[in-house]
C-alpha positions as CSV (number, residue, x, y, z in Angstrom):
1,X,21.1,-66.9,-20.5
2,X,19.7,-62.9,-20.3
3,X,22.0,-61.4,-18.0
4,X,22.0,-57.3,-17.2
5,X,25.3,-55.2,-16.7
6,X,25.7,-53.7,-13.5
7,X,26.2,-50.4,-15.8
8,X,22.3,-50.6,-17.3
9,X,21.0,-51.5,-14.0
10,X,21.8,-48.4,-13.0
11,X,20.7,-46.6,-15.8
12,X,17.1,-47.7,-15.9
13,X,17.1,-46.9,-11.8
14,X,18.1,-44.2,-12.4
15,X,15.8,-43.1,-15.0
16,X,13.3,-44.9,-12.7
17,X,13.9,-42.2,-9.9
18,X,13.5,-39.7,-12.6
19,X,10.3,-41.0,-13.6
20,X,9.1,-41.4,-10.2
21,X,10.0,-37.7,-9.0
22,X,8.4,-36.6,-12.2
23,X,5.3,-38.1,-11.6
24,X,5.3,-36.6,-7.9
25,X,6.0,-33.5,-9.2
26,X,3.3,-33.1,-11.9
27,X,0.5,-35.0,-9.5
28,X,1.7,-32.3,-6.6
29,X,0.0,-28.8,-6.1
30,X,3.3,-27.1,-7.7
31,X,1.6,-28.0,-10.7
32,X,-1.5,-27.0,-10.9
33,X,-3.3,-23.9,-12.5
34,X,0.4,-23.2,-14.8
35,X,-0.2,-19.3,-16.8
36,X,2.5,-20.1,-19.4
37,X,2.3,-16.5,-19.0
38,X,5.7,-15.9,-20.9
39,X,5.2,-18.8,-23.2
40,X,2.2,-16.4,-24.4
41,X,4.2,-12.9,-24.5
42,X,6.0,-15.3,-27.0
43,X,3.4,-16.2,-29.3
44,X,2.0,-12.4,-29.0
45,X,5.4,-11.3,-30.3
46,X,5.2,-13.3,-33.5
47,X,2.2,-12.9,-34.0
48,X,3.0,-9.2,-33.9
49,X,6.1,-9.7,-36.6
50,X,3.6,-11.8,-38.7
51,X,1.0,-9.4,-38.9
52,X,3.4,-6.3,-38.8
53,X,3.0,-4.7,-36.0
54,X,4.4,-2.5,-33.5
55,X,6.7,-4.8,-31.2
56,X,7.6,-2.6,-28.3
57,X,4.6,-0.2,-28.4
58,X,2.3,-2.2,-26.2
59,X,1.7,-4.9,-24.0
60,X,1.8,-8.1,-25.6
61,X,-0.5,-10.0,-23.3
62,X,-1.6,-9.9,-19.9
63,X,-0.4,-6.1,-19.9
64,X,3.1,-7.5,-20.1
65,X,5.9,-6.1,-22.6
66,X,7.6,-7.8,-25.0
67,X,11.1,-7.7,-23.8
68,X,13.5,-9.5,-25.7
69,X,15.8,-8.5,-28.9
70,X,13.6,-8.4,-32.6
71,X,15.9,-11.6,-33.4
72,X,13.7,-13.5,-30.3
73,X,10.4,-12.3,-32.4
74,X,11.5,-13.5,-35.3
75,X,12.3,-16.9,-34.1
76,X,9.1,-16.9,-32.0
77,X,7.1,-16.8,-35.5
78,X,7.3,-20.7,-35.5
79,X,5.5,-20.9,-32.5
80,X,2.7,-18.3,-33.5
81,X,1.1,-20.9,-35.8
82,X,0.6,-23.6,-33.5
83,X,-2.5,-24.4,-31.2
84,X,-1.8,-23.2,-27.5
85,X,-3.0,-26.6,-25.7
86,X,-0.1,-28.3,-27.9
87,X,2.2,-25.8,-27.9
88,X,2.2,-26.0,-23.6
89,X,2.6,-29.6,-24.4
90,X,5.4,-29.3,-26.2
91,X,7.4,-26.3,-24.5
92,X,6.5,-28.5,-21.3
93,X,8.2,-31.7,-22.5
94,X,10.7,-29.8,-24.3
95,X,11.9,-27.6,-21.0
96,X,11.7,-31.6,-19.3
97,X,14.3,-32.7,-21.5
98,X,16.4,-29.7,-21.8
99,X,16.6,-30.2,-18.0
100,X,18.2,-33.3,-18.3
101,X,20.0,-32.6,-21.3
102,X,22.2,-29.5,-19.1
103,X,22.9,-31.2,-16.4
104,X,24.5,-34.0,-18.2
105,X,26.6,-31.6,-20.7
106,X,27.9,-30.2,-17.6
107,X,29.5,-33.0,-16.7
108,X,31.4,-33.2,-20.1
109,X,32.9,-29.7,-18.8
110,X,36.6,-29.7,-17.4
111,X,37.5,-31.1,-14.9
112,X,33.8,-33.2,-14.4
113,X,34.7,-34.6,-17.8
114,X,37.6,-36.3,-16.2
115,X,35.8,-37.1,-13.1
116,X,33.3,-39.1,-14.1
117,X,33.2,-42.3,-16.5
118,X,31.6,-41.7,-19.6
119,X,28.9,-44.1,-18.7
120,X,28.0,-42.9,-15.6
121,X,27.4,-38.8,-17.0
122,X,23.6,-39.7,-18.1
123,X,22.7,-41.8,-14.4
124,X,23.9,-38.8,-12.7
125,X,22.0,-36.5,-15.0
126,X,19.2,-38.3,-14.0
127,X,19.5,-38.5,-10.8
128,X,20.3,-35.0,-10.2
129,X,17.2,-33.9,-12.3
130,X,14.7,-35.7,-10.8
131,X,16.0,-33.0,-7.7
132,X,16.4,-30.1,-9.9
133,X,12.7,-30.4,-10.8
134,X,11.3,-29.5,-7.5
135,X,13.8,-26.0,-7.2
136,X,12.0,-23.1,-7.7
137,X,13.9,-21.7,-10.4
138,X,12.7,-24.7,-12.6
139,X,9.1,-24.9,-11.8
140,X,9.0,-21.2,-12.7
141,X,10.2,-22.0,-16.1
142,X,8.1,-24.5,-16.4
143,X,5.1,-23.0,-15.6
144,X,5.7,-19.6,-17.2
145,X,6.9,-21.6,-20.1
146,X,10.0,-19.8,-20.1
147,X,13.2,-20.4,-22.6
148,X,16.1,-20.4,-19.9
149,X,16.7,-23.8,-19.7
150,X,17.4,-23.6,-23.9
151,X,19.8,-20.2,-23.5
152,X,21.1,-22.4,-20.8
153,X,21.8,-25.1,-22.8
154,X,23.5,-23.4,-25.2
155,X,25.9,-22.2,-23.1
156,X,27.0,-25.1,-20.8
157,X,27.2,-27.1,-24.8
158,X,29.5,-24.7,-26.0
159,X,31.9,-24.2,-23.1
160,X,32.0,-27.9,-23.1
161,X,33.6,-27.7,-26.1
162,X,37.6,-28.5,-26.4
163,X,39.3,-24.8,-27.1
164,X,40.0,-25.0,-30.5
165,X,37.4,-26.8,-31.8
166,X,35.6,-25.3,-35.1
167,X,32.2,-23.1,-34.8
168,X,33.0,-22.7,-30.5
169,X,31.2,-19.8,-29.3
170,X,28.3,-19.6,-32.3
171,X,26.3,-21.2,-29.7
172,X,27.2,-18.3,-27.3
173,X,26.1,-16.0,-29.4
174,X,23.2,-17.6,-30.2
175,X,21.6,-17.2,-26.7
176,X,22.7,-13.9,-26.6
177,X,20.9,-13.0,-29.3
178,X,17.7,-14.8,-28.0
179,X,18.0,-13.1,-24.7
180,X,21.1,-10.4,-23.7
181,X,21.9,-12.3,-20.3
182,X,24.3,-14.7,-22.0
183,X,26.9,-11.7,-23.2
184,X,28.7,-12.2,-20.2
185,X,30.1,-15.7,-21.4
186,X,31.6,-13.6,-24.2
187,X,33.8,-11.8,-22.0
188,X,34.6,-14.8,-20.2
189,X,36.1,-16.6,-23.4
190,X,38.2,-13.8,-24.1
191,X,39.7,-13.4,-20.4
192,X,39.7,-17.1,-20.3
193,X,41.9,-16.9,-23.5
194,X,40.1,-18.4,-26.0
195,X,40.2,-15.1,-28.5
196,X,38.7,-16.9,-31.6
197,X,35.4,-18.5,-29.8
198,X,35.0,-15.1,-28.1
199,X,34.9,-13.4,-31.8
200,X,32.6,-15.9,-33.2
201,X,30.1,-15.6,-29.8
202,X,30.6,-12.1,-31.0
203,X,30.1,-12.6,-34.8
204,X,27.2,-14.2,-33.9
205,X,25.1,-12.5,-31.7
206,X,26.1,-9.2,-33.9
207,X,24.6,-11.3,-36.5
208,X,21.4,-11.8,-34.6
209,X,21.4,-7.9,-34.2
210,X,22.1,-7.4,-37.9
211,X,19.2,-9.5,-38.6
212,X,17.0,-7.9,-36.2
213,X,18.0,-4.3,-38.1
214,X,17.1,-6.1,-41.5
215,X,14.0,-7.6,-41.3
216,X,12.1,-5.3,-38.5
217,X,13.7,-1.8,-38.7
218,X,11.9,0.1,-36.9
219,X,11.2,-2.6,-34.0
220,X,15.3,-2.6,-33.6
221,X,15.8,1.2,-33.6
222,X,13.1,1.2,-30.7
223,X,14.4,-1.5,-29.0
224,X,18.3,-1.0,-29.2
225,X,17.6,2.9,-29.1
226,X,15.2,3.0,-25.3
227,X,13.2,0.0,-24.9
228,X,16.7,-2.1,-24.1
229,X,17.7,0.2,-21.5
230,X,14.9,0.3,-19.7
231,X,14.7,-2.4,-17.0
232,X,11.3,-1.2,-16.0
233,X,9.4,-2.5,-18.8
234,X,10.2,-5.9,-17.6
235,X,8.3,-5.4,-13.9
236,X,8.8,-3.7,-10.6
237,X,12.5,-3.8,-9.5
238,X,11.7,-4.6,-6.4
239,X,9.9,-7.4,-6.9
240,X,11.0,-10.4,-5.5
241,X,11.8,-12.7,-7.8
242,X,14.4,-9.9,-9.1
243,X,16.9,-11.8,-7.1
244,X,19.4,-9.6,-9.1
245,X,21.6,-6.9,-6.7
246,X,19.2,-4.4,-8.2
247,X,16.3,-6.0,-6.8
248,X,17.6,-6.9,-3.3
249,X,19.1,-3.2,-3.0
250,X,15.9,-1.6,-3.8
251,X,14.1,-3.9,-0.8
252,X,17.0,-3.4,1.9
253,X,17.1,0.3,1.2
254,X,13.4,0.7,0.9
255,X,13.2,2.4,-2.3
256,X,13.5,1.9,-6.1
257,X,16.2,5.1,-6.6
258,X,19.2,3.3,-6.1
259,X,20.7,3.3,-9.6
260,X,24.1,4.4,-8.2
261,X,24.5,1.9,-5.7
262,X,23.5,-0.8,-7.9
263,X,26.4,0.6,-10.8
264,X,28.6,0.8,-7.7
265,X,28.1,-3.1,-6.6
266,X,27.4,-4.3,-9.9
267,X,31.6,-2.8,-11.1
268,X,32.4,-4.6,-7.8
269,X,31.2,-8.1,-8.2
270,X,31.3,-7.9,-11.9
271,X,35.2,-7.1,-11.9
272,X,35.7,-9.7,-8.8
273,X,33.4,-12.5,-10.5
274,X,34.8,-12.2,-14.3
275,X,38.4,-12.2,-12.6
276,X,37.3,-15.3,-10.5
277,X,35.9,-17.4,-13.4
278,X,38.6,-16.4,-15.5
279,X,41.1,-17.6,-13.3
280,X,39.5,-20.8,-13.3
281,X,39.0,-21.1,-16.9
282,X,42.6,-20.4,-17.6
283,X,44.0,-23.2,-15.3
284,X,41.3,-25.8,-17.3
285,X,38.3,-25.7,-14.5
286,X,35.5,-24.4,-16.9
287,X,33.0,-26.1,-14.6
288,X,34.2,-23.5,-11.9
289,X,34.6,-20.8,-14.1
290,X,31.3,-21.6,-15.8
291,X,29.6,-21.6,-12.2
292,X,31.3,-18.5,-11.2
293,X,30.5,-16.6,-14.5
294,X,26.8,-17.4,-14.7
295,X,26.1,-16.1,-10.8
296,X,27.9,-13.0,-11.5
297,X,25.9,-12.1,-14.5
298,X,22.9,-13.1,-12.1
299,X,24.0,-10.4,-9.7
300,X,25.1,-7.8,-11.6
301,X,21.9,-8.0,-14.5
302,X,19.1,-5.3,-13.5
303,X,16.7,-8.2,-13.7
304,X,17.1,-11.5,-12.7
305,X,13.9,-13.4,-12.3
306,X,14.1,-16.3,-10.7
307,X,13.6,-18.3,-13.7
308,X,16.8,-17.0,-14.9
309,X,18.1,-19.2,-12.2
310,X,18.8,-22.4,-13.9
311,X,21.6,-20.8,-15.0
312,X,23.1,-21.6,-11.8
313,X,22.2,-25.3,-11.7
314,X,25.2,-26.6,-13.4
315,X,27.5,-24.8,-11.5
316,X,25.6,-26.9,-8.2
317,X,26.0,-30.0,-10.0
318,X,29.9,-29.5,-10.4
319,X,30.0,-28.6,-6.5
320,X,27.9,-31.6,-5.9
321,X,30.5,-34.0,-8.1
322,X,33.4,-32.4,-6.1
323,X,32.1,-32.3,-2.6
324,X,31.3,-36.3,-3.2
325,X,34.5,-37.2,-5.4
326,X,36.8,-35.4,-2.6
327,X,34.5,-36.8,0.4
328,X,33.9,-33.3,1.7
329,X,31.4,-32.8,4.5
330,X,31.1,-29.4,4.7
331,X,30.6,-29.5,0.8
332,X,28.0,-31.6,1.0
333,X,26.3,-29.8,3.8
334,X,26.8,-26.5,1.6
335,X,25.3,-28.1,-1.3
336,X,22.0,-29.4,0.4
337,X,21.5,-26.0,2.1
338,X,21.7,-24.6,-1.8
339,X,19.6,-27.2,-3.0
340,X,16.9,-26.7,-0.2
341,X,16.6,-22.9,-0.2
342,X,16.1,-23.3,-3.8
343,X,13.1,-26.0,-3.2
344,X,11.8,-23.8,-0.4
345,X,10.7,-21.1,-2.8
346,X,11.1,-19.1,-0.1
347,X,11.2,-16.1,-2.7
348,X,7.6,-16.2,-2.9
349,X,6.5,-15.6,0.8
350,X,7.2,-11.7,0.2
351,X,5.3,-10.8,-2.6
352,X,3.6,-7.8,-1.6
353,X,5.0,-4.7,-0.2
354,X,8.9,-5.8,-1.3
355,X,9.8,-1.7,-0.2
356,X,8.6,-2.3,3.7
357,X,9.9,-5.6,4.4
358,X,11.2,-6.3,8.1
359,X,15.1,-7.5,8.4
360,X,13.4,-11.3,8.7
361,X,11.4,-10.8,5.8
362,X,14.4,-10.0,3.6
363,X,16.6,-13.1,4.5
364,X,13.5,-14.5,2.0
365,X,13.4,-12.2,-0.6
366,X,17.0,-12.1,-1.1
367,X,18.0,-15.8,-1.0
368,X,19.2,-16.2,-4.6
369,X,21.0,-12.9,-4.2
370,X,22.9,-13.8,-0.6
371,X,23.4,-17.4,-1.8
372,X,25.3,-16.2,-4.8
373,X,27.3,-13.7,-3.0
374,X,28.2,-16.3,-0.8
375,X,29.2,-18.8,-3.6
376,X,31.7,-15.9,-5.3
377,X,33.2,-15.4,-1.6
378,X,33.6,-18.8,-1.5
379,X,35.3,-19.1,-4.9
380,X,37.8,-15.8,-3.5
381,X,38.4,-18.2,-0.5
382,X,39.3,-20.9,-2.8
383,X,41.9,-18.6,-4.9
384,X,43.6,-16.9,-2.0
385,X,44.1,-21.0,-0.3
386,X,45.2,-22.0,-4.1
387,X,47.9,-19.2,-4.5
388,X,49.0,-19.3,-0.8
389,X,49.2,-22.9,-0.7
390,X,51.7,-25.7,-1.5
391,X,52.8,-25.1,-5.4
392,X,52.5,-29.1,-5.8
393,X,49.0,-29.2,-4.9
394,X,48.1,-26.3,-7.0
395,X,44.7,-27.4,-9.5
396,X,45.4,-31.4,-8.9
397,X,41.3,-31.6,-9.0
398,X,39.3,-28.7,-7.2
399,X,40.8,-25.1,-6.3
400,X,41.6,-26.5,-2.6
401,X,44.0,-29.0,-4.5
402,X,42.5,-32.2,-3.2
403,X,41.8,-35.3,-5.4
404,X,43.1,-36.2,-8.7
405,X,42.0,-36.6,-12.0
406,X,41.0,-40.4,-11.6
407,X,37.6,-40.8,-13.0
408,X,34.6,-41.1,-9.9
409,X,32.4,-43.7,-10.6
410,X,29.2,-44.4,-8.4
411,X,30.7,-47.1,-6.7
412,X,33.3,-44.6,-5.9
413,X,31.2,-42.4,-4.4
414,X,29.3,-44.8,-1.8
């Protein structure tokens, strides 16, 4: 007789609540009248290697920059041949899939790859996509048809990796050399210890940049020369979906001139963060230190749109695992608030006029920015009650020493 395991029923509910929440999501009003505005600046910059011109000279399209290293152009050539309406298509199912596809190689990170049974890593993956989708920070990178959720991908696959293990770090270095943001993972490998995947994320990108040099010259020398340090190609600072500390100091203070303050915070959390993660890292919690990492290069990066966002979204997965797996109420109520400040996009009430915004007004535009400050205080919090508490209890599951390494499963967790 046909009989189903209890382990497949799940599955196909829970790729049934995907389903359904996608469905909701593309029939709702969040996805209508999509620019693919970046997906284009794309295109425009191979299209611009391919018929050799100037990359950095002029707006690519919709009077918008081409921002990205000469090695981005160069892979963006394979797009430039394609038909847009297909192309959307694609990037669109593609950015669906890579959604899925990080949350569930965050759960092969340590600890969560010890937390959870192997079956059970896609059903979660699942489940918590069909929630990610409706966070801003995804339907931004959807709709500008934006390549976060790939450079994200990289990432979370490679620090997944056991330390060690042959070609760790290429993938690193890979994203960095598509967009600079991921450089901070570099440092995080060599505090973390892992010196040989930090010099092959480094081998790597400085391949990227040799290529760069190589094959578009003059592109490079404008690019690595000015256009690179030059945040103001990108957009206004004090826009609001900067949710980088540049961007919220420029709308609390009421002015774009406030390149010292943002070196002086940026040293500050930067130091604090990388220390933070790294501590994490060393004692086997790469989830944590992941987490921890990818805020702090939020924060301290001159720009950090929104989009750039997702970056964060396996580090609220991991709290999400913990909070449950440790039966934690105030986790839990911390990780809905996260989770509905991101679906509020509450970033985009205070789009106009982001250098005379009233105090209320600013608990909007800075949400990502305060959230993430929050998290890192949170993670301090956590080290100070790890080294001040009982040595026994010390990293036996989250900082806070609760739990053990049995595996959660979702009858676990009911």
């Amino acid at each position: 007789m046909w009989s189903v395991r209890p382990g497949s029923v799940r599955f196909w509910t829970a790729g049934v609540v995907f389903a359904t929440s996608l469905a909701a999501f593309l029939s709702s009003p969040l996805a209508a009248h999509w620019s693919f505005v970046d997906l284009r600046v794309y295109v425009g910059g191979g299209q611009t290697v391919l018929h050799g011109g100037a990359l950095y000279d002029r707006g690519i399209t919709h009077g918008l920059a081409f921002t990205y290293p000469p090695f981005s152009a160069l892979a963006f050539t394979a797009l430039s041949t394609m038909p847009l309406r297909a192309l959307t298509a694609l990037v669109t199912a593609g950015n669906l899939v890579l959604l899925v596809a990080v949350l569930r190689l965050a759960l092969t990170m340590p600890p969560m790859d010890r937390w959870l049974v192997r079956r059970e890593r896609t059903n979660v993956a699942l489940v918590a996509a069909a929630v990610a989708i409706w966070t801003e920070p995804v339907w931004s990178t959807l709709r500008y048809g934006q390549v976060d959720l790939l450079v994200t991908a990289l990432v979370v696959y490679d620090l997944g990796r056991a330390d060690g293990t042959r070609g760790k770090g290429l993938s690193v270095g890979l994203a960095a050399g598509l967009k600079l943001t991921p450089l901070i993972f570099v440092l995080y490998l060599a505090l973390t210890r892992s010196y040989r995947a930090a010099a092959t994320a480094l081998t790597a990108f400085a391949t990227t940049v040799a290529v760069g040099w190589l094959a578009l010259p003059a592109d490079a020398a404008r690019y690595w020369g000015a256009a690179v340090w030059d945040p103001g190609r990108v957009g206004r600072i004090e826009n609001a979906a900067n949710q980088s500390l540049r961007g919220a100091l420029a709308r609390v203070l009421h002015t774009v001139d406030v390149q010292r303050y943002w070196i002086a915070s940026a040293m500050v959390v930067g130091f604090a963060g990388l220390l933070l993660a790294a501590r994490a890292g060393r004692a086997g919690q790469h989830a944590h230190g992941f987490a921890v990492c990818g805020v702090t290069g939020l924060l301290v990066s001159p720009v950090s749109w929104t989009h750039h966002w997702v970056l964060a979204l396996p580090g609220l997965l991991a709290a999400a695992v913990s909070a449950v797996r440790n039966r934690s109420a105030p986790g839990i109520a911390a990780v809905a608030v996260i989770t509905a400040i991101a679906c509020s996009h509450a970033t985009w009430l205070p789009r106009h006029a982001e250098l005379a915004l009233s105090t209320t007004q600013l608990w909007y535009a800075d949400a990502y920015v305060l959230t993430g400050l929050a998290a890192l205080l949170w993670s301090a919090c956590s080290a100070a009650k790890w080294m001040l508490g009982p040595t026994h209890h010390r990293y036996a599951g989250m900082p806070d020493g609760r739990g053990t390494d049995q595996p959660l499963t979702l009858s676990d967790s009911r």
